[in-house]
Steps between C-alpha positions, in 0.01 A plus 500: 500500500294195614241395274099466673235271343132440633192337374137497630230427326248155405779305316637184729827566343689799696761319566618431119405842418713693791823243329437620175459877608797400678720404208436820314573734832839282519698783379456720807690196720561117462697452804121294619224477508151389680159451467191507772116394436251430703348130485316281759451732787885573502809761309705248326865641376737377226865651525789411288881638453568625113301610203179358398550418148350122469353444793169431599348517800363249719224689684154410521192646356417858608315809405723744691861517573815723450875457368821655508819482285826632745799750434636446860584797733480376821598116575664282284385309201334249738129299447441610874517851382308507184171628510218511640539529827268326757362677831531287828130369428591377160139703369686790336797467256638796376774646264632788410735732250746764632694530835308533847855751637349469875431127530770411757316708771146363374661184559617531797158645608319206359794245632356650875139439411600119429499499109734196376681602145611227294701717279816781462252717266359895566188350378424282764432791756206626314298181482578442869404881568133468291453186702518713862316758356220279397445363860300812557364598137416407191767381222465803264564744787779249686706551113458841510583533813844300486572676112510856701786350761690412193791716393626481156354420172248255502219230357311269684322235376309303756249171497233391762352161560267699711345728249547327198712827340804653435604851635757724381627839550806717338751791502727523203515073433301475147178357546171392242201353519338288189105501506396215307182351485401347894876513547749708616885519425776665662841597389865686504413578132260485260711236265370235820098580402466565145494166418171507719319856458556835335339712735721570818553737791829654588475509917663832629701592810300417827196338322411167675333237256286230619379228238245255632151466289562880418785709455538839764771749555510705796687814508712450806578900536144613484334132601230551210407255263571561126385407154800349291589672158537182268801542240480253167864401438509361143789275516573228264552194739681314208776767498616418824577117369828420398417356193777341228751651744730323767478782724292853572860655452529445160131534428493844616808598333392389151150695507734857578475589123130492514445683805796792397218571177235487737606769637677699224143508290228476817736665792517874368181630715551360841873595460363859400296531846837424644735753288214751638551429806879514494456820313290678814695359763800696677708223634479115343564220702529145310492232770607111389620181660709236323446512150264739518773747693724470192222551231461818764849583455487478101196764540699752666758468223267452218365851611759658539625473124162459311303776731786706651306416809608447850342184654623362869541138567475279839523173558183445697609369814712816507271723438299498803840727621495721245144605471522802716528745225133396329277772513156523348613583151788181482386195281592181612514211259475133620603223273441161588416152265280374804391881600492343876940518583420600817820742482306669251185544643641628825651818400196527235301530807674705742541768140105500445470607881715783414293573212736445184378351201526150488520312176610120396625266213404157617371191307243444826134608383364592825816415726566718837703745254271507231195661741728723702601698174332792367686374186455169364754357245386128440765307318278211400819292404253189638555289794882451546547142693869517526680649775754651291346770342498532078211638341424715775821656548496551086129634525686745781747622254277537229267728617752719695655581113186542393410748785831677429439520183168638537626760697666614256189543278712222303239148599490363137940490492464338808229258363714422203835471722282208678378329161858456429603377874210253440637411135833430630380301819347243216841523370710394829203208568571328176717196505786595362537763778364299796765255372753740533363578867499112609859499339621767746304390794718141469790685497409742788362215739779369713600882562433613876490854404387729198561888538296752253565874432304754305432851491234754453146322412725162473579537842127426635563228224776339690349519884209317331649223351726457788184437668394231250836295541483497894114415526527251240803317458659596830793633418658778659479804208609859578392788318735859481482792342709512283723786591517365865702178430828715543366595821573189680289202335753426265761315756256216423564479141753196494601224172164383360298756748153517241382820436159612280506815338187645428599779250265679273560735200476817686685750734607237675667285258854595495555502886343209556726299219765686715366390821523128328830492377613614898333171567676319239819590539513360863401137329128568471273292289280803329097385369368774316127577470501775198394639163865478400747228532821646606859346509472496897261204505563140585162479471207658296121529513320756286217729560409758253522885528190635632616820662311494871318143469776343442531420877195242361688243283794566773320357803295223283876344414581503910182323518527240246882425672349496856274203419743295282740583778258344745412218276888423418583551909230243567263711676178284572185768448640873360163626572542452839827625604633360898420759756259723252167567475312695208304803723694614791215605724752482826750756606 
């Protein structure tokens, strides 16, 4: 979750340089933040509570230092337990992404030896624990050292006033180095260095980094010394600016049309290698979390009626409980925006050790996902600041039609079913529609509850935009199945109870008008999201008729309501949701 920033190099300004790395890592948590440098023969740390945006730091001139931006897990939302972390000697400071699982007994051993903590965090321990280890050899060993005693998933970042450098080591935490010029940059994601430098190195499992007046990595299983493999990321830093817009939210949701005819007229090849695979495979697994889980879950329909093919879907946190059936002939699909959801890239792992195929869908070029996979599906929707998903989650759908599609030898249908979903996004992000969305968001803001039911393909639909109401505008939303309300959910249907109805020209259609006028007849207020206006709504937004894709338009109108539902509700920063962070790299 956390987001790392370091900078070594000739430039007096590392300080500056680690905030503004800072501000674009903000995403990944904003509960605090802190940064250390070195400067006059002494670590000097700036903390602060909150997010970053206008603030500038006081710290002194420096050519080394490191920062980090906080989603907290253990401890409150306290300056005392924002990183870094100092050692009893006050010559290391360390932070650190993930969970240490086993620090209350490191503590407790360290508590013995006469180590004072300051703070309630996991990540004090391991500072603490590279400072005994150091007593009796040298730094890079002491952080190795104290990274094997840690259980969990981890990344260390660590600075010495004795050496002059910064350390770090990794397993399953996202990690990158920037070589620039005499300097060095380090990073939670390469949106923090390309600014800075092209040229980068993505640091695997177990690899300790040192960055002084060179840059090493030591292979911590072997102990051997290796020469990086530089990647060139050609990023647009510009993109990932906000630009005429208020917020990355809306931003992101009006350049969907673009990217959905990216990928209709440039996608068709690396959704081929896909299809291919699916086609070989006995046994496909598609593995999501969040939005990603539903796009999942509109796969396994999608196939099912396009390809007349059988696809199996898991939540990923589930999934590590299901796995037992993979054999050396399953294919297991991972879809992720970040391609680091660490509920992802767990059962992705533990599958490759039991030799099935391991593909991904993931808009991270040369994320932890991306290099596991012996199938690479890059979404390149461009860097996606909010933490509510939209272009990525519409890059998700897009290509799993397409793939469907493809499978059934029928890619250029599918390429013209996404023209039209792009067409008719451009439609619903005019004014006249907008203004019809703003005019239903002021009606649906003082409501404490919004229920949605679908069915079919609009059923993934529904879960998703349920999604987008919570993380947004904070409002309690429930999505059913259509069919189920009978089951039990509809005792909550009461005078006024709002209800959307996501109901698309297809098989569907007639029981999910009859699944609305249930709700309706016990007093319910009935939005419909359709092709066709029927009698049934009190209120109606239009998408057009595009067979499969029309899940597209669908989910861009729960979108466009979330924000001006958040906007009308008074919600300060809808990029930044309470309690949220953008890449969930903690279990």
């Amino acid at each position: 979750m956390c987001g790392i920033f370091g900078y070594i190099g000739k430039k007096d300004t590392a300080a500056p340089i680690i905030l503004e790395g800072l501000k674009l890592l903000e995403y990944r948590g904003y509960d605090s933040w802190g940064i250390a440098v070195v400067t006059n023969g002494h670590i000097e740390i700036q903390k602060q509570i909150g997010k970053i945006e206008g603030v500038q730091t006081s710290l002194p001139k420096s050519s080394i230092g490191i920062g980090h931006t906080r989603w907290a897990t253990h401890g409150g939302i306290t300056k005392i337990n924002a990183h870094p972390h100092f050692d009893c000697t006050k010559q290391i400071a360390l932070l650190h992404n993930g969970i240490i699982e086993n620090f209350l007994d490191l503590k407790k051993e360290l508590l013995k030896k006469g180590h004072v903590f300051l703070s309630e965090t996991d990540t004090e321990v391991a500072v603490h624990l590279i400072e005994e280890y150091a007593k009796t050899t040298s730094l890079s060993n002491a952080v190795e050292k104290c990274f094997k005693r840690l259980k969990g998933l981890n990344a260390l970042v660590v600075l010495s006033l004795l050496t002059n450098e910064i350390i770090a080591i990794k397993v399953g935490s996202p990690l990158i180095v920037g070589i620039g010029k005499e300097e060095y940059f380090i990073s939670s994601d390469p949106i923090g260095i390309a600014s800075h430098t092209k040229n980068v190195y993505f640091v695997q499992d177990n690899q300790l980094i040192q960055l002084g007046k060179t840059f090493e990595i030591r292979d911590c299983s072997s102990g051997l010394y290796i020469t990086p493999t530089i990647t060139v990321i050609d990023w647009d830093y510009k993109s990932s600016l906000k630009g005429k817009y208020k917020h990355f939210v809306l931003k992101e949701i009006y350049e969907q049309p673009v990217i959905i005819t990216q990928i209709a007229k440039y996608g068709k090849e690396d959704v081929q290698k896909l299809t291919n695979e699916i086609e070989r495979a006995y046994g496909t697994f598609i593995v999501g979390c969040g939005s990603a889980s539903y796009a999942a879950l509109y796969g396994t329909y999608l196939f099912s009626k396009v390809a007349k093919k059988h696809i199996n879907f898991s939540i990923g946190s589930e999934f590590n409980y299901l796995e037992d059936y993979l054999t050396k002939k399953s294919l297991v699909i991972g879809i992720s925006q970040s391609g680091e959801t660490i509920d992802v890239v767990e059962p992705l792992s533990k599958a490759l050790k039991k030799g099935s195929q391991i593909a991904v869908i993931t808009n991270g070029l040369g994320s932890t996902m991306y290099r596991l996979a012996d199938t690479k599906l890059f979404l390149n929707a461009g860097v996606e600041k909010a933490v509510m998903s939209t272009k990525a989650l519409i890059a998700m759908l897009s290509v799993l039609l397409l793939c469907a599609y493809s499978f059934e030898k029928k890619q250029n249908e599918g390429s013209l079913l996404l023209e039209a979903a792009a067409k008719d996004v451009k439609r619903i992000l005019s004014v006249t529609e907008v203004n019809k969305i703003k005019k239903l968001a002021k009606k649906l803001a003082p409501r404490q509850h919004i229920y949605l039911i679908g069915r079919g393909l609009s059923y993934a639909a529904v879960l998703e935009i349920t999604l987008k109401l919570k993380e947004a505008a904070y409002i309690h939303a429930e999505g059913f199945a259509g069919g189920e309300l009978k089951h039990g959910s509809l005792a909550l249907i009461e005078k006024g109870s709002v209800c959307i109805v996501v109901a698309p020209n297809d098989e569907t259609y007639a029981s999910i008008i009859s699944n609305a006028q249930e709700v309706k007849a016990r007093g319910g207020y009935i939005i419909g999201f359709s092709p066709i206006d029927n009698q049934v709504f009190d209120y109606f937004l239009k998408t057009a008729d595009l067979k499969e894709a029309t899940i597209i338009p669908q989910v861009v109108i729960g979108q466009l309501l979330a924000y001006y539902l958040a906007i009308e509700k008074g919600v300060k920063d809808p990029d930044k949701p309470r309690n949220l962070a953008k890449s969930v790299t903690v279990k």
